[in-house]
N, C-alpha and C positions, 0 to 999 in steps of 0.2 A: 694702846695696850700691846703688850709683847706675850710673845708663846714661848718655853722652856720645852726644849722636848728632850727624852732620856734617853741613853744609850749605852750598849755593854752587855756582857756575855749571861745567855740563861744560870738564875738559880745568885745572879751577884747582888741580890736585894734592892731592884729598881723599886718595886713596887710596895716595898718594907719603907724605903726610905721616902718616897710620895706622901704613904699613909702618915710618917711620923712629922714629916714638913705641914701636911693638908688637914690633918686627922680626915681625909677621904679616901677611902680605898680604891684605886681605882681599877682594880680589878674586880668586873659587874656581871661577869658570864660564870653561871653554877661552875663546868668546866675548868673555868679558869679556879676556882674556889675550891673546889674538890683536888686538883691535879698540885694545885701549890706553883700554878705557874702561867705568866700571862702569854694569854693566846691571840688577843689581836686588843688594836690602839685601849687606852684606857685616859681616862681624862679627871683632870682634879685642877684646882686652883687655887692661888694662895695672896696674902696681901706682904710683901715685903717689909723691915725696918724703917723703909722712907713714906709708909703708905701706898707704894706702888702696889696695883695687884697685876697678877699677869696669871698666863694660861698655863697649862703643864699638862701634856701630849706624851703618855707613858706607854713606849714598846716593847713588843715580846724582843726577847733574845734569843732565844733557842732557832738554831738553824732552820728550822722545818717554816719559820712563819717569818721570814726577813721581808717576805713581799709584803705581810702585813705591816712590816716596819717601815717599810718605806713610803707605806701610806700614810703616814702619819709626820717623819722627818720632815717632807722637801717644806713645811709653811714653819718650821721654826725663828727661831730669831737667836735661842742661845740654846746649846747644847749643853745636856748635865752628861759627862762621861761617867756610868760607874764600874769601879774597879772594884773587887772583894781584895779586902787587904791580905785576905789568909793564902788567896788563890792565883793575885797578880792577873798579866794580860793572859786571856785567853782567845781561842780562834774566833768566837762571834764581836769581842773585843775590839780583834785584828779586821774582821768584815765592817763593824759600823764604823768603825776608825776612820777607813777608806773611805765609805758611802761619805762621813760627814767632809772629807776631806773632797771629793769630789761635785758635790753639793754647794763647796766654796763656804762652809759655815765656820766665822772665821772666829767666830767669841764661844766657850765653851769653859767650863769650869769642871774638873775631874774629880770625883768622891770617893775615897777610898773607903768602902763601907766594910764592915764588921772589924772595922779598926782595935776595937774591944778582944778579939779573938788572936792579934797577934801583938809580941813582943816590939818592943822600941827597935831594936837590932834589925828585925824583920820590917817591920813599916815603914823602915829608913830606903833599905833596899827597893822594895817595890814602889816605892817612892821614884824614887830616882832612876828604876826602871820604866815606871810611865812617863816621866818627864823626857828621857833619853828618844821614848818611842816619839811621842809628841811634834818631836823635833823635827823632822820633814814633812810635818802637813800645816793645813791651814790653821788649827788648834796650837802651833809650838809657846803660846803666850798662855795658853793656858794656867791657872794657879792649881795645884792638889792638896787637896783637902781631908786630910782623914777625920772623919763621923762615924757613931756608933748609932742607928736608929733604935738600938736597946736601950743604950745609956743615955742617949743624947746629946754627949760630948762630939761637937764639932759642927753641932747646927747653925748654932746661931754664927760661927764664921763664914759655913757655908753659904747659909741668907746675905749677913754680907759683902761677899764674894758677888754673889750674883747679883744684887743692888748696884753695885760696883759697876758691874759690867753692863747692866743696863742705863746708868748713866751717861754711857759714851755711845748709844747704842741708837743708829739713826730710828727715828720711828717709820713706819711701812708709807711710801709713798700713796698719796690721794689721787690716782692722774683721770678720774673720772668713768672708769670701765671696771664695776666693782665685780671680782669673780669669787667664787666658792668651789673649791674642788670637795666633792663631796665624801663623806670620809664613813659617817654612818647614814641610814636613813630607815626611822620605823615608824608604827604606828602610834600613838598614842589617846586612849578611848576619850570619845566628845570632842577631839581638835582634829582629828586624822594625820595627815604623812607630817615628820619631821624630821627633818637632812641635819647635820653637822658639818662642821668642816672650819678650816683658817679664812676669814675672809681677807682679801688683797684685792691691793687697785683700785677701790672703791669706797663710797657705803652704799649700805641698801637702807632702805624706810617700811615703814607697814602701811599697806596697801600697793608698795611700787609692782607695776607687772613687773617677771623674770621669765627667761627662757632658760631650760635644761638645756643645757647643751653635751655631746655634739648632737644626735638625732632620735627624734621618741621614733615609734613604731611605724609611721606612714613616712617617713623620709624626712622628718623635719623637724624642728627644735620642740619640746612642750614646753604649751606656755600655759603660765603660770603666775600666780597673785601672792605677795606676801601677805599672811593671815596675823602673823606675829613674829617677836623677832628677843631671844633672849641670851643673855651672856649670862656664866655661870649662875644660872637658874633665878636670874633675875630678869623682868620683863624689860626691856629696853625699845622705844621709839626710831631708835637710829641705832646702827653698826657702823662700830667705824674701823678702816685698812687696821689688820692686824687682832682682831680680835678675832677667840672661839667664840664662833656663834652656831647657835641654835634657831634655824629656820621653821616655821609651821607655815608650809606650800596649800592652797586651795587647788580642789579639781585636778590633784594629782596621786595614783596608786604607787603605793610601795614596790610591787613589783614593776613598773615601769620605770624605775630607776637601778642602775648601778653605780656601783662605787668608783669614781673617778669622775663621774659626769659634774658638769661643773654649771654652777648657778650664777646668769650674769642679767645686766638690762639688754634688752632685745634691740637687734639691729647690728649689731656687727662684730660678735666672733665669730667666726667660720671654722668647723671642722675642718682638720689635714688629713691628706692621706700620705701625704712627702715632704719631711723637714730638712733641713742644711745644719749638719753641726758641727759642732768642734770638740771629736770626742779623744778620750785620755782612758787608755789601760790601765790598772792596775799593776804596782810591780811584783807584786807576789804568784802573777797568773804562770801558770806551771809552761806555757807555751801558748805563740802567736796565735791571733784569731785570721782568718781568710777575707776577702773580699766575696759578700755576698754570705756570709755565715747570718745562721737566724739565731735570734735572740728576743728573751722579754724589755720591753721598755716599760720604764717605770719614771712619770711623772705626775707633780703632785698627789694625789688619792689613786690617780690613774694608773691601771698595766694592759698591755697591747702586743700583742705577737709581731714581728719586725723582721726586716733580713737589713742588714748593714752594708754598703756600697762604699766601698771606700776609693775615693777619686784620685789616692796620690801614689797609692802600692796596690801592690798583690794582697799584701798580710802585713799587719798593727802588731808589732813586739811589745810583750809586755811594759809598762813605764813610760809608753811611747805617746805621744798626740801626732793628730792625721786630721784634717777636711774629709768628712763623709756626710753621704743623705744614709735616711734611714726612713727605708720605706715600709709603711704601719699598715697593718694586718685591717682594719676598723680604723674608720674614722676619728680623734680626737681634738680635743679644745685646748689648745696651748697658743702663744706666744712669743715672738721674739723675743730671749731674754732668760726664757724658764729654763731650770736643770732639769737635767735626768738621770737616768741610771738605766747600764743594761745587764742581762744577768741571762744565762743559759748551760743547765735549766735550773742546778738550782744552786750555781755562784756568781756571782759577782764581779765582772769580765772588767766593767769602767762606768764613765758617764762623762756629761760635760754639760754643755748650755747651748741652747736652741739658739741660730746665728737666722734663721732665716722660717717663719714657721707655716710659711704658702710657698716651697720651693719647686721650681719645673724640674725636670730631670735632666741631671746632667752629662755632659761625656766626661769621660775620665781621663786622667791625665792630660788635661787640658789646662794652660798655664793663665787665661782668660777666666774662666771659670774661679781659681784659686784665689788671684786677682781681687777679684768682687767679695769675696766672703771674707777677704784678708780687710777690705772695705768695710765690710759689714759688721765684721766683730772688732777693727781697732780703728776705724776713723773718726774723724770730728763729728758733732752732731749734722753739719752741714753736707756733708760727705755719705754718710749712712742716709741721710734724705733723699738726695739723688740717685743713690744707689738701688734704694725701692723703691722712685720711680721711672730706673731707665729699665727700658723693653718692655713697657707695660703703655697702656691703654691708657688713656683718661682717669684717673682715680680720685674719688672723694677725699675730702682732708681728714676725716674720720676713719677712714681705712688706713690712710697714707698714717695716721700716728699709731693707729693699730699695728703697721707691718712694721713699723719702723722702733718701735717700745717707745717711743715720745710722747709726753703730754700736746694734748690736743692747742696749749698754748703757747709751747716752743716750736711746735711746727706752724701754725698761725706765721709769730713770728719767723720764723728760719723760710716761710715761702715767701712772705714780704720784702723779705733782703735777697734774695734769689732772684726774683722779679726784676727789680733792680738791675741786675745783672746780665737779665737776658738768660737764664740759664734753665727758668722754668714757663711754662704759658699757664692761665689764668683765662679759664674759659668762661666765667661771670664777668658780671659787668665790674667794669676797671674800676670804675667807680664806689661799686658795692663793698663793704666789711666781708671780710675773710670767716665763712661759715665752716661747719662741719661739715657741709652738703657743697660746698664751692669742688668743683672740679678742676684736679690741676692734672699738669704734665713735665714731665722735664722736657728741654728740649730735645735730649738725644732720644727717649723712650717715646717722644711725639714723630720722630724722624723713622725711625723705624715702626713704630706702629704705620705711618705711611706705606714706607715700604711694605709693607706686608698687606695694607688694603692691596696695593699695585700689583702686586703679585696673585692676589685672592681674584682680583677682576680679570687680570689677564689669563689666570688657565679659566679660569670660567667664558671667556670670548673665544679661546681656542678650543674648549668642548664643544659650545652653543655657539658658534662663529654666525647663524642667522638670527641669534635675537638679539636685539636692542640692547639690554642690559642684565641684571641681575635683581631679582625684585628684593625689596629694601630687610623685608622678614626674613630674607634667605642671608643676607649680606651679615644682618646683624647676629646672626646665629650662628654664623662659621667667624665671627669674631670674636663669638663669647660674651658679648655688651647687653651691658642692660640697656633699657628702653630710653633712659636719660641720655646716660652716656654714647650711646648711639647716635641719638639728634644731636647733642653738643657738637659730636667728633665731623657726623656730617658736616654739620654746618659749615665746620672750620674746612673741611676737605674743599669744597665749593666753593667758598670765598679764595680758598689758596686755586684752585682749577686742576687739585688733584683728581678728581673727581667731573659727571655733569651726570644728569636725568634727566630721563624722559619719562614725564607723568611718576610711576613706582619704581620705575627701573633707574638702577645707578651704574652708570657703564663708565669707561678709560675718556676721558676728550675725545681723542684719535680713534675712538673706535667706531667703525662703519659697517652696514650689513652689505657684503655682497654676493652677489650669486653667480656660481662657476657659468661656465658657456654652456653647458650641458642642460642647467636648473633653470639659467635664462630662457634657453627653448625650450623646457616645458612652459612656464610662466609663459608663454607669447601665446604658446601652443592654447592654455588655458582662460585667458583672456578673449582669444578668437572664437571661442569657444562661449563664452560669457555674453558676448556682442551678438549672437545670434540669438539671443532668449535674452535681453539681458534681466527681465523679471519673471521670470523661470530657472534662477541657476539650478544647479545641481545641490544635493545636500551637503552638510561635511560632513558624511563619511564617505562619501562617492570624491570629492574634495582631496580627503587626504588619501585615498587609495590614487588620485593622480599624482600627486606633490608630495605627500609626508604631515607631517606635525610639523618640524619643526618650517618646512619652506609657508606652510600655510598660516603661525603663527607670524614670521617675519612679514608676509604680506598684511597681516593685520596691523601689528604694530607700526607699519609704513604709511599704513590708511590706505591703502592701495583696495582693501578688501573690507568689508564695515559688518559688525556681526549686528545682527538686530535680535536673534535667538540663539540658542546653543545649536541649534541644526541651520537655520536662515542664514546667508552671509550676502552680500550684494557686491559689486564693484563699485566703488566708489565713482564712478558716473552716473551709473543707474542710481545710485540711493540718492546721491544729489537731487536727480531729474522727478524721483518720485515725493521726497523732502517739497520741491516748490512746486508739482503740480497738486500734491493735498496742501500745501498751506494755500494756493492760491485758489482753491476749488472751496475751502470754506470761506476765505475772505466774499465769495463772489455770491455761495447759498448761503451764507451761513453756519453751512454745518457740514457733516457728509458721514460717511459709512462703511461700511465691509462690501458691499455692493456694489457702492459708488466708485469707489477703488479699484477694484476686483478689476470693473468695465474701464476703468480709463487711462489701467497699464496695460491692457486685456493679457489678465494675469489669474492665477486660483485663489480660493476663496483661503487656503492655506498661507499663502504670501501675503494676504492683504490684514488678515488678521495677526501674523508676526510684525509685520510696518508698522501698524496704529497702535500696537501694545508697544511696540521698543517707543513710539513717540510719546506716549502716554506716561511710562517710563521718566523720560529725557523733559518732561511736560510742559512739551512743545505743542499735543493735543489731551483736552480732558473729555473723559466720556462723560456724556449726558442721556442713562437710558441707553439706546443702541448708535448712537451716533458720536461723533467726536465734533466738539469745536476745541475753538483757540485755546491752549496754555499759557499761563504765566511765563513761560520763554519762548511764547512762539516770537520771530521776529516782527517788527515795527513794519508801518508802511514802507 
């Protein structure tokens, strides 16, 4: 199914000419009815000459509500321009003109409506004056059409006209990640909340879970259950890419939706806060915008406060294209691939198409940098592949076509043939089919990801120069890695000997604890000390007021010093000595005790009760009543 969406200056008979195509007014707010003028999206349907039906997405004109119009533009498919024949172009004209030209909406058919109201002489002119204007955007193939929605004269060309155009008119790709930017969302009494919008990328079914995206009120997506699913006011089972559909959400409030939020299957769109684009000024803009100027963005249903960054100047002259991020006020659900528009505050500055829609931040005027996104928006598909995966981590093949706009089955393949090549790794088994869960890497974005663990562990050994390592929850949280990708990347780190561990700690190969000449003579100082009592030490907090934390730790993790409680710590001679005299004190009674102990390290009833708990613990002894025999780990004869 295709969408028609309308375009053209307030009061030039969109909404005249809708009614007389649809017999459906799509003008549904008292306001709009009373004022004689539409004030945000309106929606009607028709079935064309060939039997097609398609959608029809009618917008205000009038300056004050273009944000509403652009809520409703970006999911078109063919643009109806209209002109009032009596009146020719006018300035909201000239604004959608631009929006649909920036937009890249390349099929559009132009209506010269109240055709009725001028002479042949006159009709010829503004004729040939829309066609003249036509001619430097993406519309110049456009046909013009004069119709009267009074008389009727020029409908049925118009119909097909547009039959026409939908014939050559690719249908909305299927690539399995179906989204809804939401466009309306109300109540409806006995069904509850019900969203609108263009659906793309997908379909959805009744009963499929969905996620609101970008974030409901606790930091994270609402989820959400299809209840029912209808296209022009008929019940339909399935939605498919391309149709206005009508959602009915379970277990979701109307007010916990806005309009732009966008309705997908759960699991992996991600809110932006920083996109990479490739944006284009208008030429009519009166003078350049600045680097770092705020502005509204406006994609699909979506508008978002913004300041623009532009990587290659100071200031974007009117007509001009530039590499820029554009960093978002709030969170949003977009894509590699989607247009936009920006507008501040309330014209019309430019737009272009998201090149990159998870992007880091960039330095500017950096020729490296331009490079990539020159990659990003014109390479091969094999090229824009690598391209989101070099300087990244381990990523799933579900993301990797997410970041990349690719079907989940062209990247399958395009990592198969990569492989081959050595040019990507392939951290599943060799063996196994290519999932959406299969974790890949490129090789340069796995080379540097190294890099950058080696770096992560090295200032962390010259902060902590006496501990061991870096424990593994810390390592993977200054990575950013989920808990998959984390164990995959270790794994691979260690096989390669980027890496080694000790127990939880993941430290450099080369790195070793050691202790200045100063820390050594304490440590001897303290051990001599230890030798004279050795089952009596001192606490750890008596402990670390001789040594520190961190020197007290290092002796632990060297085994030099052995904790049996939070306050108990022994030398590892002593805990040996007192290990084989209770294992062998039960082998000989039987059994033994707090008492028993106590008398035959001749030691407090304090230490002797920390020793049999830590072994109790470690259950090398079980208690029985007040006594301890054997554990299940105590040692063999």
């Amino acid at each position: 199914m295709f969408v028609i969406g309308t375009a053209g200056h307030v009061d030039h008979g969109k909404s005249t000419l809708i009614k007389a195509l649809t017999d459906i007014d799509p003008d549904r707010l008292r306001e709009e009815k009373e004022r004689g003028m539409t004030i945000d999206l309106g929606f009607a349907w028709l079935r064309l000459p060939s039997g097609r039906e398609v959608s029809i997405v009618d917008v205000p004109g009038h300056e004050r509500f273009i944000k509403n119009m652009l809520a409703g533009v970006g999911g078109i498919d063919v643009a109806l321009l209209v002109v009032a024949a009596d009146e020719g172009i006018m300035p909201q004209t000239e604004e959608h003109l631009a929006i649909l030209d920036l937009l890249q909406v390349s099929r559009g058919v132009v209506a010269l409506t109240k055709s009725d109201l001028a002479d042949a002489d006159w009709l010829a002119l503004v004729r040939e004056d829309v066609q003249n204007r036509l001619l430097s955007t993406t519309l110049a193939d456009a046909p013009v059409i004069p119709v009267s929605a009074v008389t009727g004269a020029g409908l049925a060309d118009l119909l097909a006209a547009l039959d026409h155009l939908l014939d050559r008119t690719t249908p909305r790709r299927d690539v399995g990640r179906p989204r809804l930017s939401i466009d309306r969302a109300f109540t409806v009494a006995g069904f509850g909340t019900v969203v609108t919008g263009t659906l793309i990328d997908g379909k959805l079914h009744v009963g499929q879970d969905v996620d609101i995206i970008p974030v409901g009120r606790q930091g994270r997506p609402l989820r959400s259950r299809v209840r029912g699913l209808q296209t022009h006011k008929t019940k339909e089972e399935i939605a498919y890419p391309g149709s206005r559909v009508a959602i009915n959400l379970a277990t979701i409030e109307v007010d916990d939706l806005r309009r732009g939020d966008v309705v997908t299957t759960p699991g992996w769109l991600e809110p932006t806060m920083l996109i990479d684009v490739r944006l284009r000024l208008i030429k009519s803009l009166s003078q350049p915008i600045a680097h770092n100027t705020p502005v509204t963005v406006h994609t699909g249903a979506a508008e978002c406060e913004a300041r623009v960054s532009l990587l290659q100047a100071d200031e974007l002259a009117p007509g001009e294209t530039a590499w820029a991020q554009l960093r978002l006020e709030r969170p949003l659900a977009v894509v590699r691939g989607d247009f936009f528009i920006i507008r501040s505050p309330n014209t019309t500055l430019g737009g272009g198409q998201i090149i990159d829609a998870h992007a880091r931040r960039h330095r500017r005027f950096h020729q490296q940098v331009i490079a990539t996104m020159e990659t990003m928006a014109q390479g091969t598909p094999e090229e824009v592949l690598l391209q989101t995966l070099d300087a990244q981590p381990p990523q799933e093949l579900g993301a990797i076509a997410e970041k990349s706009g690719q079907t989940l089955a062209d990247v399958q393949r395009l990592i198969a043939q990569l492989a081959v090549k050595n040019q990507v790794i392939v951290f599943d088994d060799d063996r196994a089919p290519l999932t959406a869960r299969s974790l890949v890497s490129s090789l340069v974005g796995w080379n540097e990801f190294v890099e950058r663990v080696k770096q992560t562990l090295a200032a962390y050994h010259r902060q902590f120069p006496l501990r061991q390592g870096m424990p593994q929850e810390e390592l993977k949280s200054r990575l950013a890695l989920s808990t998959r990708v984390f164990t995959a990347s270790l794994e691979r780190l260690l096989v390669d000997r980027v890496v080694a561990t000790h127990g939880s700690l993941v430290h450099l190969p080369d790195h070793q604890v050691h202790f200045t000449a100063q820390q050594q003579a304490a440590v001897e100082r303290f051990f001599a000390q230890l030798a004279r009592s050795p089952y009596t030490p001192p606490g750890r907090a008596e402990i670390t007021a001789l040594l520190g934390d961190e020197m007290l730790n290092a002796l632990i993790d060297q085994g030099r010093l052995i904790k049996v409680s939070e306050d108990v710590l022994f030398a590892a001679d002593a805990y040996h000595a007192m290990l084989d005299g209770v294992i062998a004190r039960i082998k000989a009674q039987g059994r033994t005790n707090v008492a028993d102990v106590r008398d035959l390290f001749n030691t407090s009833r304090k230490y002797a009760i920390a020793f049999l708990e830590h072994l109790d613990q470690q259950r090398v002894t079980r208690r029985d009543g007040d006594d301890r025999v054997l554990g299940e780990n105590a040692p063999g004869p």
